[in-house]
N, CA and C atoms as a LAMMPS dump frame, in Angstrom:
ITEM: TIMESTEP
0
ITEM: NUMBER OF ATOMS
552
ITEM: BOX BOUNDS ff ff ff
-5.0000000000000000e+02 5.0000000000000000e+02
-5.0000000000000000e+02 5.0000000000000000e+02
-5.0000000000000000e+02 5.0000000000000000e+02
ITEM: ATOMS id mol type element x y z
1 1 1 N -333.768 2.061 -4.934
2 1 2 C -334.141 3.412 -4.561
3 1 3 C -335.222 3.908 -5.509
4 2 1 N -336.172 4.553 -4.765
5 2 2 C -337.313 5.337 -5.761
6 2 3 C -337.181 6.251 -6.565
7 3 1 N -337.349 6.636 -7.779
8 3 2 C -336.952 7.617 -8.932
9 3 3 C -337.022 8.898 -8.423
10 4 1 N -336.382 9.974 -8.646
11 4 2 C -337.228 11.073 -8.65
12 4 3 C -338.566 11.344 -8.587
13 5 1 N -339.454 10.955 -9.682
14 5 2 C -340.71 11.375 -10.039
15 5 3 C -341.632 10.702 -9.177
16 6 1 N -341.014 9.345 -8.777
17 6 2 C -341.584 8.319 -7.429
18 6 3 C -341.953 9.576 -6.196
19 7 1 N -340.678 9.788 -6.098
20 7 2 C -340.661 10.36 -4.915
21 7 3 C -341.438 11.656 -4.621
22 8 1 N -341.374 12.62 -5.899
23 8 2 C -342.689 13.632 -5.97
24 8 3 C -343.743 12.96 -5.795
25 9 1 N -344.218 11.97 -6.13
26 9 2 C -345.671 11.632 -5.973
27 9 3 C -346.166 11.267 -4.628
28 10 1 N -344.812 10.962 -3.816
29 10 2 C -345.49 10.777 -2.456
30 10 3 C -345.027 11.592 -1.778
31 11 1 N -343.387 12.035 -1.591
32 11 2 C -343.148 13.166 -0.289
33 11 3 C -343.911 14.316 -0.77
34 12 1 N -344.748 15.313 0.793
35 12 2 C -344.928 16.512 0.525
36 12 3 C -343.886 17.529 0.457
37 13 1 N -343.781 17.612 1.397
38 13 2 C -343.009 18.779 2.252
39 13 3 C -341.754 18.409 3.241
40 14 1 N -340.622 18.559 3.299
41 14 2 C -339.747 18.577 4.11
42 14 3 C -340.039 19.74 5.103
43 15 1 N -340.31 18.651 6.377
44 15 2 C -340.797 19.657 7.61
45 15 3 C -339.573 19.652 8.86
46 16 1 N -338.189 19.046 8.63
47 16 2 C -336.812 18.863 9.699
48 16 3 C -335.952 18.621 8.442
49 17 1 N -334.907 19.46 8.488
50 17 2 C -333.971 19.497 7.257
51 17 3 C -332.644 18.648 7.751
52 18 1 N -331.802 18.277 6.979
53 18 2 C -330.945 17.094 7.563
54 18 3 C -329.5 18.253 8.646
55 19 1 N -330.011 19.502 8.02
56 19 2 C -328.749 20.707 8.35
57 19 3 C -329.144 20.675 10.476
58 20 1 N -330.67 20.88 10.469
59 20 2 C -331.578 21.447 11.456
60 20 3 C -331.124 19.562 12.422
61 21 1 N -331.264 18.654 11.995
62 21 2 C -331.343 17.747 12.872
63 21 3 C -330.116 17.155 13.007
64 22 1 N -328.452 17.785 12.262
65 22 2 C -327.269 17.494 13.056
66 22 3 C -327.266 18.412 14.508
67 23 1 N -328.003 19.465 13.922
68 23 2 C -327.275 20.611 14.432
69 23 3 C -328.294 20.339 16.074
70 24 1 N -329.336 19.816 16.201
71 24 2 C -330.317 19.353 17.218
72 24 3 C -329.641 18.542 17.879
73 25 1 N -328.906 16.867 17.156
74 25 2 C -328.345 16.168 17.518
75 25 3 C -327.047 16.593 18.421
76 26 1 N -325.984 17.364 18.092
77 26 2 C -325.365 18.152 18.982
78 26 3 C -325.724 18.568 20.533
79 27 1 N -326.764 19.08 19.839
80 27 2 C -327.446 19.679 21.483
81 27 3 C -328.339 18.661 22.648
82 28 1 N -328.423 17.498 21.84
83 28 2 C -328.893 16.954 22.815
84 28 3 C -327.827 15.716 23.559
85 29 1 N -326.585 15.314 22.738
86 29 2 C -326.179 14.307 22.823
87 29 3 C -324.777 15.86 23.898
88 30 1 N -324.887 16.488 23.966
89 30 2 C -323.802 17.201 24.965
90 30 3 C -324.613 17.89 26.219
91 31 1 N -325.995 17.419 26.309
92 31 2 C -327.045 17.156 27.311
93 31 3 C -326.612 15.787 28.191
94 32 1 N -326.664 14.756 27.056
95 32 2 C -326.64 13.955 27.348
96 32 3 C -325.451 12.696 27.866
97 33 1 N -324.287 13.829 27.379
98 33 2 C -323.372 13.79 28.264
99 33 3 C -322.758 14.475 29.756
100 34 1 N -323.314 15.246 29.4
101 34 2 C -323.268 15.89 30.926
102 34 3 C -324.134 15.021 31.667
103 35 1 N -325.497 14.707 31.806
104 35 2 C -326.452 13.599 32.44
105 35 3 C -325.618 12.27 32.882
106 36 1 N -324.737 11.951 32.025
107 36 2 C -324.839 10.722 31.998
108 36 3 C -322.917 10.232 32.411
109 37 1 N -322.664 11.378 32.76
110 37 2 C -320.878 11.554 33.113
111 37 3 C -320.812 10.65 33.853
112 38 1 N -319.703 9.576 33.877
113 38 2 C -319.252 8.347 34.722
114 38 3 C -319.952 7.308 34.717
115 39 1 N -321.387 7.733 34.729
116 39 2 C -322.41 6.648 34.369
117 39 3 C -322.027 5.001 33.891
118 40 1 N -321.403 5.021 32.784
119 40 2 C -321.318 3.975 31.969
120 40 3 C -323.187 3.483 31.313
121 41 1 N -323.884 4.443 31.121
122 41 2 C -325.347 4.244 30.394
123 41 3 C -325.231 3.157 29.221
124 42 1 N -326.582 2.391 29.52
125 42 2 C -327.002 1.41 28.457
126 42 3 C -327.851 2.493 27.681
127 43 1 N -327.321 2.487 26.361
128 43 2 C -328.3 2.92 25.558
129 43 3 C -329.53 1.989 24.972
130 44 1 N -330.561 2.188 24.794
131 44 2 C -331.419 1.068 23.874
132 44 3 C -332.168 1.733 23.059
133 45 1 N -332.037 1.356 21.919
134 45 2 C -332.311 1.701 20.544
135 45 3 C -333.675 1.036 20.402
136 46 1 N -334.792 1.655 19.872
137 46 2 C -336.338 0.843 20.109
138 46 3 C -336.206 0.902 18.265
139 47 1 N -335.979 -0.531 17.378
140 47 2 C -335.928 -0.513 16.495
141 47 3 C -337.32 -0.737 15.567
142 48 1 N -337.702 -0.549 14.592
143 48 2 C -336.36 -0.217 13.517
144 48 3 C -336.242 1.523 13.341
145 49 1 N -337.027 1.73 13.854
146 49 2 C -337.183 3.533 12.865
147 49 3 C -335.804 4.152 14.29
148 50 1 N -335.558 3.767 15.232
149 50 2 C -334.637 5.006 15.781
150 50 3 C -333.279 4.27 15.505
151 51 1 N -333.277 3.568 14.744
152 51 2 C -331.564 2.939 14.56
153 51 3 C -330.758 4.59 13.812
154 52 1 N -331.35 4.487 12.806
155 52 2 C -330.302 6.266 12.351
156 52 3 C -330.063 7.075 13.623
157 53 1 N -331.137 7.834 14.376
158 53 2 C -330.925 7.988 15.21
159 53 3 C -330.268 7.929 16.115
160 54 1 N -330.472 6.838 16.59
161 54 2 C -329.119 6.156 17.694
162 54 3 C -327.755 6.298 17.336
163 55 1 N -327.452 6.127 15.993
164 55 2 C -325.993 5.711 15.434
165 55 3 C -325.848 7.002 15.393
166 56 1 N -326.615 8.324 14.794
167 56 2 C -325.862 9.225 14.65
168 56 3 C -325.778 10.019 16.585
169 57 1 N -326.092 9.978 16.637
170 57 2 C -326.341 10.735 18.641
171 57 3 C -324.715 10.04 18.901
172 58 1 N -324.989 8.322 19.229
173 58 2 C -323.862 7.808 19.264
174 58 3 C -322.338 8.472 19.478
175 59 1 N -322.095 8.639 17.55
176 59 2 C -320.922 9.216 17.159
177 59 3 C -320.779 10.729 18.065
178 60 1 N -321.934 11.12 18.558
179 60 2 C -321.542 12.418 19.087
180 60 3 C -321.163 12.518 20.593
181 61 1 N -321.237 11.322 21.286
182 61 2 C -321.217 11.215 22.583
183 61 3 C -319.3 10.561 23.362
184 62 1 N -318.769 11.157 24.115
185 62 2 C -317.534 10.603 23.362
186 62 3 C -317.737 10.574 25.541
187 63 1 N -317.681 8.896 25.55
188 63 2 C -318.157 8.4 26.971
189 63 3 C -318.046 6.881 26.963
190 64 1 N -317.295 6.236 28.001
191 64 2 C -318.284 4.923 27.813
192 64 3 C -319.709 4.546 28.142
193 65 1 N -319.74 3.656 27.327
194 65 2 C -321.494 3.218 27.058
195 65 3 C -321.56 1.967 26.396
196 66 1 N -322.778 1.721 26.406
197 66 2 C -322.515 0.017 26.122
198 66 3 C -324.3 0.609 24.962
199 67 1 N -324.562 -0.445 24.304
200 67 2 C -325.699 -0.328 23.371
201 67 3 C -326.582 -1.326 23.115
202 68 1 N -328.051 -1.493 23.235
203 68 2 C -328.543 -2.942 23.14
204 68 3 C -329.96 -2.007 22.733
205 69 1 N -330.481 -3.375 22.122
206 69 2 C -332.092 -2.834 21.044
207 69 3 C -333.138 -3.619 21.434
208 70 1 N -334.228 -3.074 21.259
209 70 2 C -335.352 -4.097 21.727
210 70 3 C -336.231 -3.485 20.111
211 71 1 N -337.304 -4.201 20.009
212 71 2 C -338.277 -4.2 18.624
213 71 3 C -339.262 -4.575 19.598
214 72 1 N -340.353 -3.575 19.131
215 72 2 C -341.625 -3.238 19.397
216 72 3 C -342.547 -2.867 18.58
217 73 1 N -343.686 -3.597 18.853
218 73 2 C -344.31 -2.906 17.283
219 73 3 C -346.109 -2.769 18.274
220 74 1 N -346.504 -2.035 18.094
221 74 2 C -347.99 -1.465 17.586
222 74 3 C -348.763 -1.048 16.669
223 75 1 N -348.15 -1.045 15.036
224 75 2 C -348.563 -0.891 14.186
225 75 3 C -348.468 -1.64 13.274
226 76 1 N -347.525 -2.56 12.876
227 76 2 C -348.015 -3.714 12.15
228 76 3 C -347.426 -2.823 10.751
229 77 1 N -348.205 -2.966 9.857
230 77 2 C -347.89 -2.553 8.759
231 77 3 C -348.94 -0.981 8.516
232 78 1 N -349.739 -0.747 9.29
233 78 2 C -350.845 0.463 9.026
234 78 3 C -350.088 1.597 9.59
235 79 1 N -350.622 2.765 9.69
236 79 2 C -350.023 4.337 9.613
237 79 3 C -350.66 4.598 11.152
238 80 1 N -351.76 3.653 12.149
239 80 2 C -352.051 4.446 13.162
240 80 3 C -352.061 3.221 14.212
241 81 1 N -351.256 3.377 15.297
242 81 2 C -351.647 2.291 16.338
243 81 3 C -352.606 1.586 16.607
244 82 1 N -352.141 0.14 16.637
245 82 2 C -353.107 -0.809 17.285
246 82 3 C -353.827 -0.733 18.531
247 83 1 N -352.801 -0.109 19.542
248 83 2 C -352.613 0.011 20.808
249 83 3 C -352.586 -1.337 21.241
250 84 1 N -351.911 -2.342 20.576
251 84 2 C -351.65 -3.318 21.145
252 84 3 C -350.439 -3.918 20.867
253 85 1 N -349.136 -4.001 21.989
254 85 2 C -348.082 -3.767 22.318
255 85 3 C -347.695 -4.86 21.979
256 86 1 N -346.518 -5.648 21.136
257 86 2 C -346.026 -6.739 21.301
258 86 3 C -344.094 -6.432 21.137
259 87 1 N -343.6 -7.238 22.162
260 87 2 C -342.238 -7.398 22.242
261 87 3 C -341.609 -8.009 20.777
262 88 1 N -341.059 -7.946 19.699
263 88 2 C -340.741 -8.467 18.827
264 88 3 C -339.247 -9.026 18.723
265 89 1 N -338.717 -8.04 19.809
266 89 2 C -336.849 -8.237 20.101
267 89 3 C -336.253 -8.055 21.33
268 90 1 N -336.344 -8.912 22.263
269 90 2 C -335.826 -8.304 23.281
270 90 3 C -334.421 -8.198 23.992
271 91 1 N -333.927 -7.339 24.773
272 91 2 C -332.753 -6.991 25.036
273 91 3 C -331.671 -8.347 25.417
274 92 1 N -330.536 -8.212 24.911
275 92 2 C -329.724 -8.848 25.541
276 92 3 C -328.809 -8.704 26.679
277 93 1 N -328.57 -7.856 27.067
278 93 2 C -328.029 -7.274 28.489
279 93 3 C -329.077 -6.824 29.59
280 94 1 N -328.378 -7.574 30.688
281 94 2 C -329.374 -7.021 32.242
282 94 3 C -329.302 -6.084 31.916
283 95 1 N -330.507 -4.793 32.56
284 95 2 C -330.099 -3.455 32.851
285 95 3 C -330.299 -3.286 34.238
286 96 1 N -330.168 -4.417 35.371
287 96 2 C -330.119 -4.303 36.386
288 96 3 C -329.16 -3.311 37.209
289 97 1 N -329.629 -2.021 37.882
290 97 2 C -328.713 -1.175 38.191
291 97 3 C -327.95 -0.502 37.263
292 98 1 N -328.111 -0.554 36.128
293 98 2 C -327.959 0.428 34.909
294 98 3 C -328.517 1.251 34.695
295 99 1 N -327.834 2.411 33.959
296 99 2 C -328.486 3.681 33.813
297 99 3 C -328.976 3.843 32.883
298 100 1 N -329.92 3.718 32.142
299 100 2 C -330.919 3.241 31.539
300 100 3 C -331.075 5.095 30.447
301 101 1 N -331.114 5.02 28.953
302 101 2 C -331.374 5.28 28.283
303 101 3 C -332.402 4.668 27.027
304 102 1 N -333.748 5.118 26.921
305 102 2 C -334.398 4.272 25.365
306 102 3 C -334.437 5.416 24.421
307 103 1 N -333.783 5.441 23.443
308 103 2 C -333.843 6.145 22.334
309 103 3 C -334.565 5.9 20.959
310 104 1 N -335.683 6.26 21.197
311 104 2 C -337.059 6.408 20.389
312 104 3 C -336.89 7.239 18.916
313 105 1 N -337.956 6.757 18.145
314 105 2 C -337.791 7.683 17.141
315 105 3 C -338.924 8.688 17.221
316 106 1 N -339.996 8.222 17.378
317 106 2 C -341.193 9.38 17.219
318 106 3 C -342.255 8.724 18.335
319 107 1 N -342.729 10.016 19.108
320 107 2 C -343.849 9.651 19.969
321 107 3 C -344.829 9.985 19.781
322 108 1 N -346.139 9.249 19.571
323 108 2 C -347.335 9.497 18.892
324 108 3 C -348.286 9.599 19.955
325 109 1 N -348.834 8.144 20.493
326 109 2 C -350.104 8.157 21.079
327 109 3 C -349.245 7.934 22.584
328 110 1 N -348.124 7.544 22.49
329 110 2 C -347.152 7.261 23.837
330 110 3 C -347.018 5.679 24.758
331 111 1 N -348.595 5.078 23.868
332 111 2 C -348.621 3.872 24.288
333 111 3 C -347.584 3.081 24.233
334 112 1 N -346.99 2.864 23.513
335 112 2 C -345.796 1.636 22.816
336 112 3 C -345.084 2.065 23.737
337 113 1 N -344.631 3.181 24.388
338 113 2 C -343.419 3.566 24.947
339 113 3 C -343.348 3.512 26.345
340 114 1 N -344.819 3.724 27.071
341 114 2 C -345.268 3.462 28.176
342 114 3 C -344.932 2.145 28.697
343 115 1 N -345.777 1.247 27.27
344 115 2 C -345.404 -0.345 27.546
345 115 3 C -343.764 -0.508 27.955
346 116 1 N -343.196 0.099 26.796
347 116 2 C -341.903 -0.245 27.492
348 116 3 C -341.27 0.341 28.421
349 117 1 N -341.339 1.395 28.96
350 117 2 C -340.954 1.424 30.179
351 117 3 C -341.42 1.109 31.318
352 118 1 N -342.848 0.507 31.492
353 118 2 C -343.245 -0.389 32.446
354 118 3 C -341.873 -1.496 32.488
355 119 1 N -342.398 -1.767 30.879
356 119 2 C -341.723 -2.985 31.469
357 119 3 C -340.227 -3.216 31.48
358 120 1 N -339.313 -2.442 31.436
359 120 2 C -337.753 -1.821 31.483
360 120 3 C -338.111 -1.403 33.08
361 121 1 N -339.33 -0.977 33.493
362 121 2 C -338.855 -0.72 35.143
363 121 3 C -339.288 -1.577 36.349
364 122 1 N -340.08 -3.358 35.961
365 122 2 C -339.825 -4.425 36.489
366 122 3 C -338.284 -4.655 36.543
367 123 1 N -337.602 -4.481 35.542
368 123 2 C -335.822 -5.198 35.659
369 123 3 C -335.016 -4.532 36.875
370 124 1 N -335.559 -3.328 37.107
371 124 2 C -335.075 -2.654 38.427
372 124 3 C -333.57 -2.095 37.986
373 125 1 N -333.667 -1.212 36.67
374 125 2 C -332.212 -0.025 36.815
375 125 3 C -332.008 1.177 37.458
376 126 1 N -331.301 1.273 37.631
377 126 2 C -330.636 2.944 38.141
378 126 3 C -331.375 3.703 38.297
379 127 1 N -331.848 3.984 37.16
380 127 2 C -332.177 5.277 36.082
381 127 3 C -333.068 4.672 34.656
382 128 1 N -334.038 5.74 34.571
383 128 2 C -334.518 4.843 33.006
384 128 3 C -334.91 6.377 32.864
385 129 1 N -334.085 6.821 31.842
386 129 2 C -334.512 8.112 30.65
387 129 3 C -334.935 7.816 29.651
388 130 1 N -335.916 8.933 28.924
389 130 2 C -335.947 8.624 27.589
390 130 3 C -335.807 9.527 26.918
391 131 1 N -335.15 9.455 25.374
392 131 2 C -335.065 10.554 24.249
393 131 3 C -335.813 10.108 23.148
394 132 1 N -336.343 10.863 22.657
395 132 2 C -337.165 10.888 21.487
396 132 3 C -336.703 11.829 19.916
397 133 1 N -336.661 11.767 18.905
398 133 2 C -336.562 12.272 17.987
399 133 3 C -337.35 13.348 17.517
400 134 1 N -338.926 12.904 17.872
401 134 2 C -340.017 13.523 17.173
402 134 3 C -340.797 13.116 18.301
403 135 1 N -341.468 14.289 18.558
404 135 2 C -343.149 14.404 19.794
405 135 3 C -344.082 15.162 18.919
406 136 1 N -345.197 14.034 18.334
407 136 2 C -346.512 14.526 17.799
408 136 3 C -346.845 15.467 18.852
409 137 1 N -347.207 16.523 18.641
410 137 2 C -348.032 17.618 19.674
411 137 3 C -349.149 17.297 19.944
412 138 1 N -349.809 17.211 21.414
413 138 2 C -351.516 16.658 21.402
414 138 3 C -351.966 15.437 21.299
415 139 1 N -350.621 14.799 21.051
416 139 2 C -351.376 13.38 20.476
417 139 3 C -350.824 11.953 21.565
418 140 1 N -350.39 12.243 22.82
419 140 2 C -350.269 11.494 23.39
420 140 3 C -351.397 11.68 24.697
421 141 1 N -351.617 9.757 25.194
422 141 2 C -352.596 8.98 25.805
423 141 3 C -351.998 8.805 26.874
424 142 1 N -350.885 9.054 27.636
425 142 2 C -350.59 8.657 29.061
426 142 3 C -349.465 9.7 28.904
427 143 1 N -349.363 10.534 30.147
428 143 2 C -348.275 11.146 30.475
429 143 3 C -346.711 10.397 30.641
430 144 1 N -345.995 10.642 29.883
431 144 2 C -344.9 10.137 29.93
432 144 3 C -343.629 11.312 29.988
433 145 1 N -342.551 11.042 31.123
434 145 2 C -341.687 11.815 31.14
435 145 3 C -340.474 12.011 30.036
436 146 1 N -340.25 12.655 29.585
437 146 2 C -339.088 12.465 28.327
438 146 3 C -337.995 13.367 28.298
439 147 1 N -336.804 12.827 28.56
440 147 2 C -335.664 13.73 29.072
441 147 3 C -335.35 14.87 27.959
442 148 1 N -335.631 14.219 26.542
443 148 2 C -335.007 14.793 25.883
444 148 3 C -335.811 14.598 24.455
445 149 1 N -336.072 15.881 23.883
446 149 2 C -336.884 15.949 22.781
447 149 3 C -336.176 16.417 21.443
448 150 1 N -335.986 15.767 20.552
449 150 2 C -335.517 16.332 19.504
450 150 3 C -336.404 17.81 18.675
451 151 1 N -337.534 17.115 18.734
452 151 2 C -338.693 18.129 17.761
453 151 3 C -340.018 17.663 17.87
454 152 1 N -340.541 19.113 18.334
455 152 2 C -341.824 18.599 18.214
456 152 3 C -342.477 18.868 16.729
457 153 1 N -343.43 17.819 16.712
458 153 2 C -344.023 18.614 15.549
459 153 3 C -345.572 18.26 15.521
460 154 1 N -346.49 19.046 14.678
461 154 2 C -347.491 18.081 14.205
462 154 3 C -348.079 17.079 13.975
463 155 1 N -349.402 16.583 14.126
464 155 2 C -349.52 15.242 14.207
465 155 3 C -350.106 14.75 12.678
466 156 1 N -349.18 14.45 12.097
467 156 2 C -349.179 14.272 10.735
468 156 3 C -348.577 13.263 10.424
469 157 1 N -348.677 11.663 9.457
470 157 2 C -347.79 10.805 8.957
471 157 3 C -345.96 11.711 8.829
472 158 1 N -345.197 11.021 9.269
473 158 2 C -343.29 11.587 8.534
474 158 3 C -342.593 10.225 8.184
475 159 1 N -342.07 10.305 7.613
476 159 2 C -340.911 9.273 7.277
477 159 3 C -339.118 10.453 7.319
478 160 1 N -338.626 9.41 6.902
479 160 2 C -337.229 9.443 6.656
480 160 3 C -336.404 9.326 7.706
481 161 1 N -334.83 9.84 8.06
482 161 2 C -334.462 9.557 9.118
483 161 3 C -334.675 8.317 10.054
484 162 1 N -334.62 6.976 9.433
485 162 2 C -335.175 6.469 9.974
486 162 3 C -336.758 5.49 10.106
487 163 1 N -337.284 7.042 9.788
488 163 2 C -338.916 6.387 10.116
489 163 3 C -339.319 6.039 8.472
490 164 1 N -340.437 5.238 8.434
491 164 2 C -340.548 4.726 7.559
492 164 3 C -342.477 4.668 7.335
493 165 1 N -342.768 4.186 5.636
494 165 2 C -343.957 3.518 6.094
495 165 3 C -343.665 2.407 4.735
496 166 1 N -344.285 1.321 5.361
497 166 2 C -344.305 0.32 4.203
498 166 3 C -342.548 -0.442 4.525
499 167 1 N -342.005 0.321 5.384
500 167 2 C -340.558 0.017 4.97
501 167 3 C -339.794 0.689 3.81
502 168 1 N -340.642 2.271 3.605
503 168 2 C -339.647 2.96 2.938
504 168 3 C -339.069 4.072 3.353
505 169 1 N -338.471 4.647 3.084
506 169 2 C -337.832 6.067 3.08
507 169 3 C -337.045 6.133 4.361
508 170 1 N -337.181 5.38 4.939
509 170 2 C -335.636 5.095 6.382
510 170 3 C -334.327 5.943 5.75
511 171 1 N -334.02 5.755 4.341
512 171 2 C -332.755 6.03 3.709
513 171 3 C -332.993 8.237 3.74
514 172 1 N -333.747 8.408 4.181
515 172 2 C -334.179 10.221 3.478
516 172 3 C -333.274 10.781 4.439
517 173 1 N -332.316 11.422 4.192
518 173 2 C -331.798 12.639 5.36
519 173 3 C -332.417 13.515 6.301
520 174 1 N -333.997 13.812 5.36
521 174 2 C -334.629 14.543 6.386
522 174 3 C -335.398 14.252 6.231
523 175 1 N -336.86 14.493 7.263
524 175 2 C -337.719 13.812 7.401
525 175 3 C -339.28 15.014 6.524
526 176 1 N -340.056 13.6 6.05
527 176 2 C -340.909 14.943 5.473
528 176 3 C -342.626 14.362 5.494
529 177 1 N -343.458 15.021 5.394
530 177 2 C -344.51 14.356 5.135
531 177 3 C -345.212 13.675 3.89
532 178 1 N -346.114 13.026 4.267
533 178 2 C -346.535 12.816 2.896
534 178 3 C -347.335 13.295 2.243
535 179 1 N -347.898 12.838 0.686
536 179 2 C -349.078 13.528 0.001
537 179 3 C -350.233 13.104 1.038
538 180 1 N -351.054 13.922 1.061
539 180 2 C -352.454 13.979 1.246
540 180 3 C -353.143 12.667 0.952
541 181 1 N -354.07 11.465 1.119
542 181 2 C -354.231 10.237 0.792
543 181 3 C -353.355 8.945 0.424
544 182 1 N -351.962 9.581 0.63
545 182 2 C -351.191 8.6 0.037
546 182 3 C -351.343 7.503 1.064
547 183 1 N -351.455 8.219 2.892
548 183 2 C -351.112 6.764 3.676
549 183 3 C -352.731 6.679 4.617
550 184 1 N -353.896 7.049 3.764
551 184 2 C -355.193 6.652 4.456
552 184 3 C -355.123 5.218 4.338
């Protein structure tokens, strides 16, 4: 774990407090039970940054459901899309005639997510929703429908909760930005 003084040097600002995104999580996962009543919904977790995510929504959903992950990447190791889509993990359960949930962590340019629900809607399910954590404002490239929005925010680098850069700060309760040049 990074020191204190580590961590001043790169987080700015806590812009979603960990109080603000149970209390979000609630409201969307008793959305999302009502939606999804009898259903039996596949959830899919688009890893790595919406695994917190997922697990905590999860615990709040009291339904059967089944859970499976796919890994996708467009960014590689840099802070701004490639726009070039590659499958890195793909699902292990049909979602043939399943009711189809992808639970995202943050939507940026919308590409990555597009890709995958193209291609989640060759398999031919039910239903294909999506929830998101975080919607950059302005900053998406294809209209995409999204059942369910945690927060919008600014289009600014965030970590924590999850999201990460470099592969850090996944471990932060809440999510925050960074210093100014830290992720040019």
């Amino acid at each position: 774990m990074s020191t204190e003084k580590e961590l001043d040097s790169i987080l700015d600002k806590e812009i979603i407090s960990e109080i603000q995104i149970k209390q979000r999580l609630k409201e969307i996962a008793s959305l999302i039970q009502q939606d999804f009543e009898g259903k039996n919904p596949l959830f899919i977790g688009v890893l790595k940054g919406a695994f917190v995510f997922l697990s905590d929504l999860l615990r709040l959903i009291d339904m059967e459901l089944n859970v499976d992950f796919m890994a996708v990447s467009s960014y590689g190791t840099a802070t701004k899309t490639s726009g070039v889509v590659r499958i890195l993990k793909d699902l292990d359960t049909d979602v043939t005639n399943r009711h189809v949930l992808v639970v995202e962590d943050i939507v940026d340019s919308g590409l990555t997510l597009a890709y995958l629900k193209r291609n989640l809607l060759v398999r031919k399910p039910a239903s294909l929703n999506i929830c998101a954590l975080l919607l950059k404002e302005g900053q998406q490239k294809v209209d995409l429908d999204i059942h369910y929005i945690g927060f919008k925010i600014k289009p600014s680098f965030v970590v924590g909760y999850g999201l990460d850069i470099e592969e850090k700060f996944r471990n932060l309760a809440s999510i925050w930005t960074l210093k100014e040049g830290y992720c040019d």
